[in-house]
N, C-alpha and C positions, 0 to 999 in steps of 0.2 A: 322315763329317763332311767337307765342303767347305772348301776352302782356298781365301782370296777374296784377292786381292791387290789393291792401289788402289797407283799410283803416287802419292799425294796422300801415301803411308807411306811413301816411299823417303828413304833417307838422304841429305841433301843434300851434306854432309860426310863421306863415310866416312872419309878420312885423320884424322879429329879423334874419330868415334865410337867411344861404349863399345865393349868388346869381347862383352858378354852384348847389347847391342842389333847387331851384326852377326853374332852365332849366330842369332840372332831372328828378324833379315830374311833370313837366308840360310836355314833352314830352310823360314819360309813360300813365299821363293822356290822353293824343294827341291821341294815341296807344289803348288804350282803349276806349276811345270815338268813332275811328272808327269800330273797330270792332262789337260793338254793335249797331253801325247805319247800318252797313251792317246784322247783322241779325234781328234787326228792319225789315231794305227793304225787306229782304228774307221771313221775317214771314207775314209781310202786301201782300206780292205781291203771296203768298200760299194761303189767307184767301181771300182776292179780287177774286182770280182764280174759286176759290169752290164756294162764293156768286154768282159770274154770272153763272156758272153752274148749280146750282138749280136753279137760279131765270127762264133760259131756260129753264132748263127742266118742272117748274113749268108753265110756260106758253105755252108750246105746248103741256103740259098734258103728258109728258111723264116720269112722276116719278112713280118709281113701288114702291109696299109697301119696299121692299130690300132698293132702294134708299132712299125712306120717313126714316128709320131707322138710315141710315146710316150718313145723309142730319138732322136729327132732331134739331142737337145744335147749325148746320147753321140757320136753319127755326125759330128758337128760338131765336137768337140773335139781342138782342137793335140796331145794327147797320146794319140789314138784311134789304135789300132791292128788293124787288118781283119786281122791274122797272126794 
């Protein structure tokens, strides 16, 4: 089940609110919070994947023009590293 969070449902007052409505909001947040660390991990660990892959194929010279094209915005990227 997905955890949908709307800030439209944020506590304006938490100093004033119930304490079973700031279990509520804190859990959902809870819920949320992992979700997006897990596709955080998923997106980081896809991009890591593709940087050493170029970075190889860059270094034993086996990037064809197809791959240069394809590899470009990796090749291009502030946080590319050819090590």
């Amino acid at each position: 089940m997905a955890t949908t969070y709307s800030d439209a449902d944020a506590i304006a007052d938490i100093p004033n609110a119930l304490y079973d409505v700031l279990r509520a909001r804190f859990v959902v947040l809870a819920g949320v919070t992992d979700a997006v660390g897990a596709e955080r991990k998923a997106l980081w660990d896809e991009i890591d994947r593709r940087e050493k892959e170029v970075a190889i194929k860059l270094r034993i010279g086996a990037l064809s023009a197809a791959d240069l094209v394809l590899y470009q915005s990796v090749i291009n990227s502030p946080t590319f590293s050819r090590n």
